[in-house]
C-alpha positions in Angstrom: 114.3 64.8 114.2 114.8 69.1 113.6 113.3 69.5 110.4 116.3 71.3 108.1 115.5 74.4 107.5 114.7 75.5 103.6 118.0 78.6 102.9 116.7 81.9 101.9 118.6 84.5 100.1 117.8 87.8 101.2 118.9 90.2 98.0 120.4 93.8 99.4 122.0 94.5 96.0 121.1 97.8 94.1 117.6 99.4 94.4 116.9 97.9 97.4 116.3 100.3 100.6 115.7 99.3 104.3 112.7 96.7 104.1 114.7 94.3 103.2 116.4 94.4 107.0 112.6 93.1 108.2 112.9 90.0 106.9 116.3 89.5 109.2 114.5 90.7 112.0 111.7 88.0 111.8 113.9 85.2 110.8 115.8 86.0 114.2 112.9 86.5 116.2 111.8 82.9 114.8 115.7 81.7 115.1 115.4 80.9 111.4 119.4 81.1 111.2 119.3 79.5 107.4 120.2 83.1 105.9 122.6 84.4 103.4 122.5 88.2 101.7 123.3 88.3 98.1 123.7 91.3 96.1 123.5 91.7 92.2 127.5 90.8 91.8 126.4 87.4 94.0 123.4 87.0 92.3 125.4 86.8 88.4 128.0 84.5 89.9 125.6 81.8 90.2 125.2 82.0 94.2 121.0 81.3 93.5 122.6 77.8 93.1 123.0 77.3 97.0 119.9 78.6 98.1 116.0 77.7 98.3 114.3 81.0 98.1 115.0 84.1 97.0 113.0 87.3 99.0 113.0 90.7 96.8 112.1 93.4 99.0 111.2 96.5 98.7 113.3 100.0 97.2 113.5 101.6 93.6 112.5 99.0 91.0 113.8 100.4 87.8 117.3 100.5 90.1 117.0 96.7 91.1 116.4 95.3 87.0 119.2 98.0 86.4 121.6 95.9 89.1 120.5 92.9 88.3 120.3 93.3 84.2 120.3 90.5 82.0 122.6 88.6 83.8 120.4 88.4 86.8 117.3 88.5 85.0 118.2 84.7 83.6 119.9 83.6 87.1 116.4 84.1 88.3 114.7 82.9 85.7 116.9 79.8 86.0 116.3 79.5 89.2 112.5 79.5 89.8 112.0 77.3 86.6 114.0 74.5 88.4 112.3 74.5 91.5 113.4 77.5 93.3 111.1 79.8 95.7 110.9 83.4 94.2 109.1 85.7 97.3 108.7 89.7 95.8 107.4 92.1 98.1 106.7 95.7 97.1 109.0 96.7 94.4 110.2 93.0 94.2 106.9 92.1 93.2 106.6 94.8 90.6 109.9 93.3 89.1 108.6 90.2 87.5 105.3 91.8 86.3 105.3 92.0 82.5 106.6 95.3 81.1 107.6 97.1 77.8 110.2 99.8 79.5 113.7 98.7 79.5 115.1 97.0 81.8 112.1 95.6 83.4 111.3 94.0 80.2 114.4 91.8 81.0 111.8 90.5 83.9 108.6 89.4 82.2 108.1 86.4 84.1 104.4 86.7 85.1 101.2 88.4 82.8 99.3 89.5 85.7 99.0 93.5 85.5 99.1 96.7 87.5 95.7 98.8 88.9 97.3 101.9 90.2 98.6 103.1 86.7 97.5 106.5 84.8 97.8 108.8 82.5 96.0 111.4 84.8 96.5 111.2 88.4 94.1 111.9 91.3 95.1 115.2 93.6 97.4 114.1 96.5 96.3 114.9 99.7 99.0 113.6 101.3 102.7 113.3 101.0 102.6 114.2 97.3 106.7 113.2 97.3 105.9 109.7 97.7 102.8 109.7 96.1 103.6 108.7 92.9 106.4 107.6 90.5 107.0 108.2 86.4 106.5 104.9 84.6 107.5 106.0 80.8 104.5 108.3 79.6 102.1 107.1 82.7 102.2 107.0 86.8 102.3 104.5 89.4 100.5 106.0 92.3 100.0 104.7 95.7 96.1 105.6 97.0 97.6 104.4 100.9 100.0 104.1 103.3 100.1 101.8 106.4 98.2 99.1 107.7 95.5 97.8 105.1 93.0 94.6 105.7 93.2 91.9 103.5 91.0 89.2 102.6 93.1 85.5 102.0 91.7 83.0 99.5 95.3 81.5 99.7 96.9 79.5 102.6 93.8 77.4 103.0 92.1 80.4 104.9 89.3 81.2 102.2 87.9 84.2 103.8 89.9 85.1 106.8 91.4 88.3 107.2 95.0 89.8 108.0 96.7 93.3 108.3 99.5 94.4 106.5 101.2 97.1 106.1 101.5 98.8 101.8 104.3 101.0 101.1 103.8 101.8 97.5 103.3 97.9 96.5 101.4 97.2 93.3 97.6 96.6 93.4 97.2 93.9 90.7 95.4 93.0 88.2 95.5 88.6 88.3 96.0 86.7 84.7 95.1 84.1 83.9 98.0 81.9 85.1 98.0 83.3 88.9 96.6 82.2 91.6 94.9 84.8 94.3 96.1 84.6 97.1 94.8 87.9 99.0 92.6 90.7 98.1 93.0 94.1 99.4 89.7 94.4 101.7 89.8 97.4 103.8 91.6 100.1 105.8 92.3 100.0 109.3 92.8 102.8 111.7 96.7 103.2 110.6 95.8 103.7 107.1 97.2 107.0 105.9 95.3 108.3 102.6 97.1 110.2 99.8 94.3 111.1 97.7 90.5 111.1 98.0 89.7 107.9 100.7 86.5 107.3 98.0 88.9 107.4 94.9 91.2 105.3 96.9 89.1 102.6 97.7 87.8 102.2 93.8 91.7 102.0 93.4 92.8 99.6 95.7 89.1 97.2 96.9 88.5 94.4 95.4 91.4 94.0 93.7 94.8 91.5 94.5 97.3 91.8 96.8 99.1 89.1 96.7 99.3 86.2 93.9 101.2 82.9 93.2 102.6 81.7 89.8 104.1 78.3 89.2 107.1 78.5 87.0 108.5 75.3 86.3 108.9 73.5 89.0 109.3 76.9 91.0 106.5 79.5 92.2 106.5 83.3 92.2 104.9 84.7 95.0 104.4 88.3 94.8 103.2 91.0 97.7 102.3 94.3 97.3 102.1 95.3 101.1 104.8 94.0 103.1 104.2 90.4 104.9 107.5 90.8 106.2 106.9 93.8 108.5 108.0 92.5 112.2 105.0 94.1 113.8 102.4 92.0 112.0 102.7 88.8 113.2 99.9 86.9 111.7 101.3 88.2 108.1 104.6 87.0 108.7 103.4 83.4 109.7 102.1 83.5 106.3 105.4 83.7 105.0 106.8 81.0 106.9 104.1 78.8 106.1 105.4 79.2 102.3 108.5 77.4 103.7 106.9 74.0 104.4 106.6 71.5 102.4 110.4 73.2 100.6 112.2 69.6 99.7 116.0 71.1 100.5 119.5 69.4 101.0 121.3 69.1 104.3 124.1 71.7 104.6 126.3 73.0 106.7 125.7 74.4 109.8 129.6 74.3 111.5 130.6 78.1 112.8 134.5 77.4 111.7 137.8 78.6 112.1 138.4 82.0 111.2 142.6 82.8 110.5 142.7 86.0 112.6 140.1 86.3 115.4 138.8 89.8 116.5 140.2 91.1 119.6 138.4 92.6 122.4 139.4 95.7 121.9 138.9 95.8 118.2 135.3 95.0 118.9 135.0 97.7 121.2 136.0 100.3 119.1 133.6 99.0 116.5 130.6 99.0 119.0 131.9 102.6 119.7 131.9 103.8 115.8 128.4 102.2 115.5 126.9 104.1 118.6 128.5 107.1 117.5 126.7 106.7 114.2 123.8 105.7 115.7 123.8 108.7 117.8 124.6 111.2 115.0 121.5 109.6 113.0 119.2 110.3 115.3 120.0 113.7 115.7 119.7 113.9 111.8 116.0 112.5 112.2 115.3 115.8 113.8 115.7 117.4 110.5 113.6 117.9 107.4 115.6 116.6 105.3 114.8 114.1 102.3 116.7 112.9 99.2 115.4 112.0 95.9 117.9 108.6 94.9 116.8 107.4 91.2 113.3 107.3 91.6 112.8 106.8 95.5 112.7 109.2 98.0 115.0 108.5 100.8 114.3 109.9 104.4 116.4 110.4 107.4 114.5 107.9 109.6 115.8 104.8 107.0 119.3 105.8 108.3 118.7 104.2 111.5 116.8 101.4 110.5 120.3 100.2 109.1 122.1 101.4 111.9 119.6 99.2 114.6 119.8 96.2 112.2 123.1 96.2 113.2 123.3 97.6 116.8 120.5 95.6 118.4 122.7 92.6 117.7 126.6 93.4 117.8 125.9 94.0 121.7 125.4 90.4 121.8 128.5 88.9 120.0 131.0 90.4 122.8 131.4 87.2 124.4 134.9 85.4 124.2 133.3 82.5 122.3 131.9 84.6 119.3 135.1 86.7 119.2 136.5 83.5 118.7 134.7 82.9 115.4 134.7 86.2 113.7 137.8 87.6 111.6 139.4 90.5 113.1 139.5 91.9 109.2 135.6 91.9 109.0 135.0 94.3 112.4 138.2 96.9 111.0 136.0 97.2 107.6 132.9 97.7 109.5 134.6 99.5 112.1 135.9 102.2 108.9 132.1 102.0 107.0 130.6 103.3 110.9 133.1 105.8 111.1 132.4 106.8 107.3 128.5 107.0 108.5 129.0 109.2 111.7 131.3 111.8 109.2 128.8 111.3 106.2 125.9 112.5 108.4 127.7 115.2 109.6 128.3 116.4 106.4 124.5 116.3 105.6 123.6 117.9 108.7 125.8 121.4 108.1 124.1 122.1 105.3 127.2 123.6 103.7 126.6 121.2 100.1 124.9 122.3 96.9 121.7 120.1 96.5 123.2 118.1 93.6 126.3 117.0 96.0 123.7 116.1 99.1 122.2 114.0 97.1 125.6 112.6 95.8 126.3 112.4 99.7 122.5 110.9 100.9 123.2 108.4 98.0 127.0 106.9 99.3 125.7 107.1 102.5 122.8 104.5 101.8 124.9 102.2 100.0 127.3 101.9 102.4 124.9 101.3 105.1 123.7 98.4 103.0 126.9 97.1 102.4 127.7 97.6 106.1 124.5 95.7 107.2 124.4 93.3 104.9 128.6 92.3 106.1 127.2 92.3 110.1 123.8 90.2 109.4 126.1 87.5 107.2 128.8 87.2 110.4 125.6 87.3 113.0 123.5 84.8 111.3 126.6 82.6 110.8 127.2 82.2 114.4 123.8 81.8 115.1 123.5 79.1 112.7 126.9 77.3 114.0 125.1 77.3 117.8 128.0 80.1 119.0 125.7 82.5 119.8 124.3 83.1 123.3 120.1 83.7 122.7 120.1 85.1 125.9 119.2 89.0 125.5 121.7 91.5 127.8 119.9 94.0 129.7 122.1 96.7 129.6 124.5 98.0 126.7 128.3 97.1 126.8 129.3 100.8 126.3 128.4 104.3 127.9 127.2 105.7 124.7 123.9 103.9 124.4 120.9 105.6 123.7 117.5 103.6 124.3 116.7 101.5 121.2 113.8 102.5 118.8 111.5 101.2 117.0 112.4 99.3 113.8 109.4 100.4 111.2 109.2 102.7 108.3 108.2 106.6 108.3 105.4 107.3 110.1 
């Protein structure tokens, strides 16, 4: 008998950037098809109800308690103390951590405390614009970047060792109701350092990266590096391995009827708009530019990330069978948001705008390539849960415009 699968709600709601498109990817790779994507709106209408485990993922933290606000803060709360699965990587583990500044004091859920916080920081050495971030009258500061070597005491793997990569995640300090579950142990040849490498190891050795607080009859778990990252393998399995023992209720798992099918043609144009996009984003990456969006800094290389999310998979839903199953109404507002992409990044790339209005622009673009995303991983992951969908990879594109696909990972 298939074991039925725990559901996971994937939030992609306000504050959060690209990361969160990992977790889609490994859940495909593993054809984990039990995923939904809620934003802050979903998220206050009581959608936490229908689902098993909520993954926080990385992005601007003050901006996620801000989209979520009280509303959310108790939907969560809710939610974990009646069993559910709360899994915060990054700045969705910072979210829960106690705090006095407003709103994440709507989010005090668990004591344990942060390491990299000061009144006076180190000297960057590197990338100073991501360096650090104002936290009222102190600094969180990130010592590293890249692949760091962790030390499990969780899992039932006391001692062994895994790589994952940290993009700014919290080193923390455990309390007394956590459990360790990793300790950040070392660097690895990928590790980028952005101050002193001695100052950065007294920061970050020694100390937690990741811990696990029962709630209830729920669990926080919280991450500072990113399990989810598809190119670490034996991190993600971790993750997965969170999943068993999940008691959940059968649901489901029918593709449906949809009232006005997509035509061929209609598809077509949208596989068109998203390669054009596509396209104009990489030529964008060529640039220096970067954007300062509330307290993250946003760079042209998280364009695409969205963009491949997307492409890498729509060239697979061409087939008369999954046409069959998706409204027609769905690919004409995806088909507008690529087109509204392509001319967005254009815009950026003349240069013509004061710096205030590029950011205005940088900042519409990202949100609607989240909403964009978000709207083709919900139709994808719907077919592949209702058995529509074909696993069976094509080996060429479906249109003329393809370039070859890149890699799906953060700034190097």
């Amino acid at each position: 008998m298939t074991r039925i699968q725990p559901e996971v709600g994937i939030y992609v709601g306000e504050g959060a950037s690209h990361s969160w498109t990992w977790f889609a990817d490994i859940f495909d790779r593993e054809d984990y098809a039990a995923v939904c994507f809620l934003d802050e709106r979903d998220i206050a209408a009581g959608a936490l109800a229908g689902v098993d485990v909520l993954f926080v993922s990385g992005g601007d933290t003050f901006a996620i308690a801000h989209g979520l606000g009280k509303s959310g803060a108790d939907a969560i709360e809710k939610f974990v103390r009646c069993g559910g699965i709360y899994i915060g990587a990054c700045a969705g583990a910072y979210l829960p951590l106690n705090s006095s500044l407003p709103p994440l004091n709507l989010f005090n859920f668990v004591a344990a405390r942060i390491a990299n916080l000061t009144k006076d920081l180190p000297e960057a050495v590197a990338k100073p614009e991501k360096f650090c971030t104002e936290y009222g009258c102190r600094y969180v500061y990130h010592p590293v970047r890249e692949g760091v070597r962790l030390r499990l005491s969780g899992w039932g793997r006391d001692g062994q060792y895994v790589e994952a990569p940290l993009y700014g995640g919290p080193v923390l300090l455990p309390s007394d109701d956590v459990e360790v579950l990793a300790e950040y142990a070392g660097f690895t040849e990928s590790t980028e350092f952005l101050i002193d490498r001695d100052i950065a190891g007294a920061s970050l050795l020694g100390n937690a990266a990741a811990i696990k607080k029962d709630y209830g009859s729920g669990t926080f778990y919280l991450f500072g590096p990113h399990f989810e990252h598809p190119d670490y393998h034996e991190a993600n399995g971790l993750l997965f391995e969170i999943f068993n023992g999940i008691k959940t209720s059968q649901r489901s798992g029918a593709a449906g009827t949809v009232r006005q099918p997509v035509e061929k043609k209609q598809y077509l144009a949208f596989l068109s708009a998203v390669s054009n996009a596509r396209i104009m984003a990489l030529a964008l990456e060529r640039s220096s530019y970067s954007w300062l969006i509330g307290k993250k800094v946003y760079d042209p290389e998280k364009i695409r990330v969205f963009i491949e999310a997307i492409w890498q998979r729509a060239r697979l839903l061409d087939a008369s069978e999954c046409l069959a199953c998706i409204e027609g109404s769905e690919i004409e507002l995806l088909t507008v948001q690529a087109v509204e992409v392509a001319e967005t990044i254009q815009k950026l790339r003349s240069g013509a705008q004061p710096c205030a209005q590029e950011t205005a622009l940088a900042e519409v673009l990202f949100l609607t390539l989240r909403k964009a995303a978000a709207a083709f991983l919900t139709i994808y992951f719907h077919l592949k849960r209702g058995g529509v969908l074909h696993q069976q990879r094509r080996s060429t594109c479906t249109i003329a415009t393809c370039i070859s696909p890149q890699p799906q990972c953060s700034t190097r």
